[in-house]
N, C-alpha and C positions, 0 to 999 in steps of 0.2 A: 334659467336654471340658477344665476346666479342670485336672483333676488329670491328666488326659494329657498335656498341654502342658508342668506341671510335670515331670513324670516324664519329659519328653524332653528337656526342658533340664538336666536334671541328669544324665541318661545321656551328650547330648552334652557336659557338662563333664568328666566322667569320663572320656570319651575321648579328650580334651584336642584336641578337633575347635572348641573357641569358647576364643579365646587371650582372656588376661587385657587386650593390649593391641597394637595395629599401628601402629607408625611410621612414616610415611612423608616419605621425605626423603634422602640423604646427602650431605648438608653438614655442617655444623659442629653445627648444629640437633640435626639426625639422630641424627647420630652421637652425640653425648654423652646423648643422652637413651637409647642400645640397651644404653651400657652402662654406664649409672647401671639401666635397667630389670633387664639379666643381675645386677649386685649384690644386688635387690631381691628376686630372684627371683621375678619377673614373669612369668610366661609371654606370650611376647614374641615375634611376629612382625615384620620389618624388610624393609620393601620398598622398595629405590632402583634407579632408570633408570641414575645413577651416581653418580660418590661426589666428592664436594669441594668442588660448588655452584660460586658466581661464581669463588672462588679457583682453581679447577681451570685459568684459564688466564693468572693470575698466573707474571711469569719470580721475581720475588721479594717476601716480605711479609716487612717487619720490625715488626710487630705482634702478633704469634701470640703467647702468651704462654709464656715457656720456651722460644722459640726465636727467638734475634735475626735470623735471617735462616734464610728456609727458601722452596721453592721452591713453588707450585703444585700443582704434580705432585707435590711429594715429600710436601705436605700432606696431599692426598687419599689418596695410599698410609697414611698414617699411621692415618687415618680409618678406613680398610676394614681395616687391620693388626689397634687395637687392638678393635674391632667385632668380626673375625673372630676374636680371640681369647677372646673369650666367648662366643661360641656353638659350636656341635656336640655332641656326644654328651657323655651328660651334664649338660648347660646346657639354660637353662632361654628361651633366645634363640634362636631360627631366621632365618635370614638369606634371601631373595630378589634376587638380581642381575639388572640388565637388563630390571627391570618395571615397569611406568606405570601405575598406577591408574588407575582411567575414571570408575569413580562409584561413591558411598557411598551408602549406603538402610539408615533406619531395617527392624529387623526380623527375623528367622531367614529370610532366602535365600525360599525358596519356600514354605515354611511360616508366612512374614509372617502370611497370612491366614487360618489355623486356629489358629495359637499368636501371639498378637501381644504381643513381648515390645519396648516401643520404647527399652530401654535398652540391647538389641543390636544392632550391626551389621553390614551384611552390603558387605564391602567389595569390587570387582571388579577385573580386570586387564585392560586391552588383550587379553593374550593369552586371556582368556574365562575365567582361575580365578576360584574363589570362597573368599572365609574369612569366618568370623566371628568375631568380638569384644565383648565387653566396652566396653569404651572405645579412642578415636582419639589420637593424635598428629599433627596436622598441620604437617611443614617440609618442606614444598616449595619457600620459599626464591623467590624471582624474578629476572629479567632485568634487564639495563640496557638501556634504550631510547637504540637505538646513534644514531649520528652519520651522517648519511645526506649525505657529501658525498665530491668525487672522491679517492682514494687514502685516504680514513676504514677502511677493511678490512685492506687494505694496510700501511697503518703503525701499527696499532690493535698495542701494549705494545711500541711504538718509539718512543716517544713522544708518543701518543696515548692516554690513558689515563682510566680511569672512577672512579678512587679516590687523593683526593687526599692520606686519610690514608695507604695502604699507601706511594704512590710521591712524592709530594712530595720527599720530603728529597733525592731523588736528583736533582732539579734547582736545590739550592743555588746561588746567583747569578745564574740565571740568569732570560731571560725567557720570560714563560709566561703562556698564555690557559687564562681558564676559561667553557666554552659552556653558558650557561644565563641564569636570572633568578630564581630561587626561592630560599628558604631555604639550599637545599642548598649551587647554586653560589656565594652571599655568604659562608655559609659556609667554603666551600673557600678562597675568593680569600681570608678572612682571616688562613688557618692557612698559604697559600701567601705570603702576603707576611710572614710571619715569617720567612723564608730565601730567596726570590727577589727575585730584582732588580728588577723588573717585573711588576705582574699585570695584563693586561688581560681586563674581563668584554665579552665579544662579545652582544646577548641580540636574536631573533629577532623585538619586538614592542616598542612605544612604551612598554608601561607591565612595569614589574618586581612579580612578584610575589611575592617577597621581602616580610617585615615591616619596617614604614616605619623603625623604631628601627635593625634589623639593615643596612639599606640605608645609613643616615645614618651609621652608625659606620665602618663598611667604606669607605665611597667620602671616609673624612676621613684614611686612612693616605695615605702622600703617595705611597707605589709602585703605588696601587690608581687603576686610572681603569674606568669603563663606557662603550660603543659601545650604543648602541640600533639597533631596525630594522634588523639586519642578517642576511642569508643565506650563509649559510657556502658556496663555492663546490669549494673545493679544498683540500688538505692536501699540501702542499709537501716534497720531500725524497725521498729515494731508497733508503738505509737505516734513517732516522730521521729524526725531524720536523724540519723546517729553517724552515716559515712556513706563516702560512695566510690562504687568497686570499678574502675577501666581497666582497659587495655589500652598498653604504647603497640601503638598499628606498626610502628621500624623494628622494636624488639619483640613484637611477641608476648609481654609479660605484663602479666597482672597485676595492679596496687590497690591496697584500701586506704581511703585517704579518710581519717573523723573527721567530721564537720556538722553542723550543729544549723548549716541552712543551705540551700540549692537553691539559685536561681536561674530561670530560663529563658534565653533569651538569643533563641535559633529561629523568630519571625513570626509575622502573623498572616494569616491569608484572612484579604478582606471577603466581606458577602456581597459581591456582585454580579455573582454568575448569571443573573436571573436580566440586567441591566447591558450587557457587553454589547449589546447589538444598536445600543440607542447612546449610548454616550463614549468619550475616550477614556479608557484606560492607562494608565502606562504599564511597564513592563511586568510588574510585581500585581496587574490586579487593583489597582488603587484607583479612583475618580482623579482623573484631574481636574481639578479647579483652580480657578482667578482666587489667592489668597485674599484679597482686596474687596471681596463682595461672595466669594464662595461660589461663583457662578460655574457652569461645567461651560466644554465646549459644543452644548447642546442649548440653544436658545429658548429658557421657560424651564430648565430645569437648575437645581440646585446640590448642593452636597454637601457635610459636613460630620464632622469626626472620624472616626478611626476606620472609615472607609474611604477617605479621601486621600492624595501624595503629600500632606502636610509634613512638616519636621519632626513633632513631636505629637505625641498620645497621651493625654490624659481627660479624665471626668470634665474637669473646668475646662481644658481646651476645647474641648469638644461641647459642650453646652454654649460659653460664648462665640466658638465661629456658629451655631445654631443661630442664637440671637443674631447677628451680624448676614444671614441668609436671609431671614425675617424682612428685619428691615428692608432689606432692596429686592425682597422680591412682595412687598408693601409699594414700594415705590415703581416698579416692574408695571404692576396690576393699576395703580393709580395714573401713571403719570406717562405710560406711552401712546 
């Protein structure tokens, strides 16, 4: 049995039916990592639902790197441009559009349990394909857990906005709330009151949880003040943000505070519901991985960007720990 098994795993690699490696993702992740794999000459399949990640509905980022202002949408174009120009005939990269993985399993597909090879995987689709591979890339990237109050939909990149580094500057002068209490949003307020007029942190609950250090420096600039216990009621304004309405949860009473930007910054929930069963999580939903190679605590598989426990979130972050996956899972497939 055992030399059978052999001899069908090697037929199926001849066939080039069990790809060297599956990315899934098209984001910033993603994508840098299909076509560092096509230079590598990977045999490389690539599956994304679509292409850009959170950027996709950015009106502008001036952070991208190589380009001082670029749009969302013209990002993501860029994304599936230079992707698609490394794969087709020829190439050693295969591209899938428009598809959602469902779930990964240790094993050759249905032959799991005569041939049991558990350093392959058999990866599935919504729409009920099947592939296999060698090793994983996981950047599926996450959501921002949105702002649940009236006209928040509405005026959400009018003003309303989830990324203080992309859009900040464009509120020089002026005033501006940032909604949360954690790392993130002390964070923001502090890089916000380097060019706004006014920061005020709005935060939903008595105690911040934020680190006490980060808390004490931030709330000692003199444009930065915090509101505790409050419920955000409404988001003010008609084409753009103009104010926003709470409530103090201790008194009861309503303020409009003007302000001229909102930012949000109450969490993201990553996209790995579809992964919990095959890799570790940690608490919040996130990949763990080895910062030092990106690896999970799944052996053959990989992770990177804003689905992963890294420190920080951004495009570039996320595109080089990509590249930095690449690599050693290059050297993975070569060299053990």
């Amino acid at each position: 049995m055992q030399v059978f098994c052999l001899v069908f795993f090697v037929i199926l690699e001849s066939m080039n039916i069990i790809y060297d490696l599956i990315i899934i993702g098209g984001g910033p992740a993603g994508s840098a990592a299909a076509v560092y794999a096509s230079r590598k000459r990977l045999n490389t399949l690539f599956i994304t639902s679509e292409w850009g990640g959170q950027s996709i509905v950015s009106e502008q980022i001036y952070n991208w790197i190589g380009s001082p202002s670029i749009s969302g949408a013209d990002l993501a174009e860029n994304f599936k441009k230079h992707v698609l120009a490394n794969a087709g005939k020829g190439q050693t990269l295969e591209v899938k559009e428009g598809e959602r993985v469902s779930s990964i399993v240790s094993g050759v597909g249905h032959l799991k349990s005569e041939c049991p090879t558990p350093e392959t995987f058999s990866v599935k689709t919504e729409s009920g394909e099947e592939f296999l591979t060698k090793t994983i890339l996981i950047a599926t990237g996450s959501g921002r857990r949105k702002l649940e109050a009236k006209n928040a939909d509405k005026l959400e990149h009018k003003g309303l906005t989830y990324c203080a580094t992309c859009d900040g500057p464009i509120f020089s002068g002026m005033d501006v709330v940032v909604v949360g209490g954690g790392n993130a949003a002390f964070e923001s307020a502090a890089q916000l009151s380097a060019y706004c007029k006014k920061v005020t942190i709005l935060h939903r609950s008595d105690i911040f949880r934020a680190d006490e250090i980060t808390i004490e420096k931030v709330l000692k600039k003199e444009n930065v003040k915090a509101i505790k216990n409050v419920e955000i009621l409404e988001i003010k304004g008609e084409k753009f943000v103009e104010g926003v309405i709470y409530n103090n949860k201790i008194t009861n009473t309503e303020t409009e505070l003007k302000v001229s930007g909102i930012f949000v910054e109450i969490g993201q929930i990553p996209n790995t519901n579809f992964i919990k069963d095959i890799v570790t999580l940690d608490e919040a939903g996130r990949v763990k991985i080895n910062p030092l190679n990106q690896k999970t605590e799944t052996s053959g598989i990989w992770a990177a960007g804003d689905c992963t426990n890294i420190l920080y979130h951004q495009n570039n972050i996320a595109a080089g720990d990509a590249v930095k996956a690449i690599e050693d899972i290059y050297l993975y497939i070569h060299t053990r």
